[in-house]
C-alpha positions as CSV (number, residue, x, y, z in Angstrom):
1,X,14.4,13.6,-0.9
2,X,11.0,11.6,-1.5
3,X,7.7,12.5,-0.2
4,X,5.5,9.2,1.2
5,X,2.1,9.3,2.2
6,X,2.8,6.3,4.1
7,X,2.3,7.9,7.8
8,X,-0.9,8.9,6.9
9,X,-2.2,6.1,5.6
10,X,-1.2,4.0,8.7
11,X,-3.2,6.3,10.9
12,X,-6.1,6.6,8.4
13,X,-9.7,4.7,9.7
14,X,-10.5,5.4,6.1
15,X,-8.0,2.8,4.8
16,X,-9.0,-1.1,5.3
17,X,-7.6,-2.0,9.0
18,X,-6.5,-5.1,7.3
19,X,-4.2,-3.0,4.1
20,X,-2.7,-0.8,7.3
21,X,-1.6,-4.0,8.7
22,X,0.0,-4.9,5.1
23,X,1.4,-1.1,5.2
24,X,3.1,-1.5,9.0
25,X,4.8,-5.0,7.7
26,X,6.3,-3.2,4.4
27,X,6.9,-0.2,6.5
28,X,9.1,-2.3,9.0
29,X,10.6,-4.7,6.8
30,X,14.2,-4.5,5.2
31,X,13.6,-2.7,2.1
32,X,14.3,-6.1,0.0
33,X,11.5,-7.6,1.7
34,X,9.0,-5.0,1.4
35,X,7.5,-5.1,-1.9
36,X,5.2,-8.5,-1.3
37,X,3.5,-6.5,1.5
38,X,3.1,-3.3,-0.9
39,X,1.1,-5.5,-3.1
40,X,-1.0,-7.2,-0.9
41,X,-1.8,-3.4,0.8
42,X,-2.7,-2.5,-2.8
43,X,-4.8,-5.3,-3.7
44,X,-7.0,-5.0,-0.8
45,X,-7.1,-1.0,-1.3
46,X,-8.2,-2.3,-4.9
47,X,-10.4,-5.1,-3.6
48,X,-11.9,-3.3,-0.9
49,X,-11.7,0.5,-0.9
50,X,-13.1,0.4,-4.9
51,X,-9.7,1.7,-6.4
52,X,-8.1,1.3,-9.3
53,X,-5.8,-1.2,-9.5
54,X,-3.2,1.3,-10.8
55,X,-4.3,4.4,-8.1
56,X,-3.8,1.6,-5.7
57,X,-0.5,0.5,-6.8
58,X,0.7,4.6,-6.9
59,X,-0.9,5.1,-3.3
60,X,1.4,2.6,-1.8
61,X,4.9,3.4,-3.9
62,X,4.3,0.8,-6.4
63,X,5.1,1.0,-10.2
64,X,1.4,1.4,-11.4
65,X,2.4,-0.8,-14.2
66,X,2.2,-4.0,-13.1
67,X,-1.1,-4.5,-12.1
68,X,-2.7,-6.7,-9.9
């Protein structure tokens, strides 16, 4: 069983309107299509929200590895 934050930060106001919108596509695309709009949610949260690129890449269920 995994734990994903995911819910919350769809319904956040806190979180970018514009990385929610990249969260909902991942969220309701097949799981091969998903990652491109985990990234995108995590560069914007590292753009916009003053993360680090690595924090934002954990935050969204990313490998913090390959940053952005």
């Amino acid at each position: 069983m995994s734990f994903s934050i995911t819910p919350l930060l769809l319904h956040s106001d806190i979180i970018p309107s514009n990385a929610r919108e990249a969260l909902r596509a991942a969220y309701l695309a097949p799981a091969e299509e998903r990652t491109p709009h985990l990234e995108s949610a995590a560069r914007i949260l590292h753009q916009e929200a003053a993360l680090d690129c690595h924090d934002a890449r954990e935050l969204v269920g990313l490998d913090a590895g390959g940053c952005l």
